[in-house]
C-alpha positions in Angstrom: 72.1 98.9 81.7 71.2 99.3 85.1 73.3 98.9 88.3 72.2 96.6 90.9 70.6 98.6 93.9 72.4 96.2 96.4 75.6 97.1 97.3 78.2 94.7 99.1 77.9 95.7 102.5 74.3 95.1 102.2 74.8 91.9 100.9 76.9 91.3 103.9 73.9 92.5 106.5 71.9 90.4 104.9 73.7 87.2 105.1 74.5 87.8 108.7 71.0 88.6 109.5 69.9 85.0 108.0 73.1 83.1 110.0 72.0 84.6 113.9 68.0 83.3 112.5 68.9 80.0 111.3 71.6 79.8 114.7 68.8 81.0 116.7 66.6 78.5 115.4 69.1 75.3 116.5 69.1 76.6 119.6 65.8 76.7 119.9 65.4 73.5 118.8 68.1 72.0 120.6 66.9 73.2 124.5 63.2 71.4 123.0 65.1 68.0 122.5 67.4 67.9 125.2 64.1 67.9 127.8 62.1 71.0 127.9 64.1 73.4 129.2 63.2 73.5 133.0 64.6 72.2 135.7 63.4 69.9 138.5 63.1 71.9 141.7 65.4 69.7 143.9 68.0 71.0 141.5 67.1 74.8 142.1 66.8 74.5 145.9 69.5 75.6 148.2 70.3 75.3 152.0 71.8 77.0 154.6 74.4 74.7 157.0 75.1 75.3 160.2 77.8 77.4 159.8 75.6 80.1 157.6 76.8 78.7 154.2 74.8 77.9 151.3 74.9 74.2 150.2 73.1 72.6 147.6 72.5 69.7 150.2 69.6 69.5 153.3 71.5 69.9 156.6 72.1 67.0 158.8 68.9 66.7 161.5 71.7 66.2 164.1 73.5 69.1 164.1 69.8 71.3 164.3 70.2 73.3 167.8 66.9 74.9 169.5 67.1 78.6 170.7 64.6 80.2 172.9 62.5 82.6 171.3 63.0 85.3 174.6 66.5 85.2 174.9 66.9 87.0 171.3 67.1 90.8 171.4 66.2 92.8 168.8 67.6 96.6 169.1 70.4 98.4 170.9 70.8 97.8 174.8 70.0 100.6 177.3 72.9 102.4 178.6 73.2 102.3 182.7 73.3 106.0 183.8 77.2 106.6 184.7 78.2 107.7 188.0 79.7 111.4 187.4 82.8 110.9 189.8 84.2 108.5 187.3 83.5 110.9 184.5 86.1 113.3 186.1 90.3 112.8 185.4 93.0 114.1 187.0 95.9 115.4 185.1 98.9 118.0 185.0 99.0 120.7 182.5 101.6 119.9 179.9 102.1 122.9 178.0 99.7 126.0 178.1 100.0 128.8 175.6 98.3 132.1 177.2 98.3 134.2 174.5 96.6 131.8 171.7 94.7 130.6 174.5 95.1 126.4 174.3 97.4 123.7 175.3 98.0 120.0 176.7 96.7 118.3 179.9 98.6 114.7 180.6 96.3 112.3 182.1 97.9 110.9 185.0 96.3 107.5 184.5 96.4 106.6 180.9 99.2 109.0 180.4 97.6 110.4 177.0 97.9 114.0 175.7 94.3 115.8 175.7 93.6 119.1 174.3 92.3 122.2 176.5 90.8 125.5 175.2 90.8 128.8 176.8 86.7 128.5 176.8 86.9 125.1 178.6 88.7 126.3 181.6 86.6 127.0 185.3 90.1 128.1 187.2 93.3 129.8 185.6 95.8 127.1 184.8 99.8 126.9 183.9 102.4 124.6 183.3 102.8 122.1 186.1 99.3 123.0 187.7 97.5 119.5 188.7 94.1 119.7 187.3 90.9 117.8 187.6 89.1 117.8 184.4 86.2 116.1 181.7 86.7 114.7 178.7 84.6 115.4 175.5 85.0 113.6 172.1 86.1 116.9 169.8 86.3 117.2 165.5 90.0 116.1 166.1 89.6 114.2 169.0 89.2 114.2 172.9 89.1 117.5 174.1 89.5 118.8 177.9 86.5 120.6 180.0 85.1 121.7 183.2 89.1 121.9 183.6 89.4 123.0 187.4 92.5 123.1 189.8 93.1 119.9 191.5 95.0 118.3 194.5 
């Protein structure tokens, strides 16, 4: 006598496979009944209040406000060309080390710490010397140049 070629597990495919057809198939027939599946388009619209939320209701007419189209701007302003005396800072040398060739200049009117290098040095400077100097945005922040001796 011969076995049966199905085995249980295919059995249990099987079975499953009819199940997610015949679920399928209510559903199908259930979104049919219940009205056709789409919605009116009142119910998909959405709108924007006044305060840049989305509602699903039309904004109130009152609250509308009226801009005039040429006082928007578009893009980044110009920069006004800055006057190169107040580019220049006044400061006292905080620490200088000669032989590694660096150090500290203490602004005198923020009273922050800003790095000097050897290379960005016009005049010779030490501790205590007043100095009048630029500032530069460095890889680890502002760094001191054009560093001159000052009053």
């Amino acid at each position: 006598m011969a076995k049966s070629q199905q085995t249980w597990n295919k059995k249990e495919r099987e079975k499953k496979k009819q199940k997610d057809k015949q679920d399928k198939a209510e559903k199908m027939q259930e979104r049919k009944s219940s009205g056709g599946g789409s919605k009116k388009m009142e119910d998909m619209m959405a709108y924007i209040d006044e305060n840049g939320n989305i509602v699903d209701s039309p904004p109130d007419p009152s609250k509308k406000r009226e801009y005039n189209i040429e006082d928007i701007v578009i893009g980044v302003p110009k920069h006004e060309a800055v006057d190169p005396a107040d580019l220049l800072r006044k400061g006292v040398v905080s620490f200088f080390n000669e032989s590694k060739g660096y150090g500290f200049i203490r602004d005198l009117q923020t009273g922050e710490s800003v790095f000097v290098h050897v290379n960005g040095l016009i005049d010779a400077v030490k501790e205590n010397s007043r100095v009048v100097f630029e500032t530069e945005r460095g890889p680890r922040g502002m760094n001191a140049v054009r560093v001159k001796l000052g009053q």
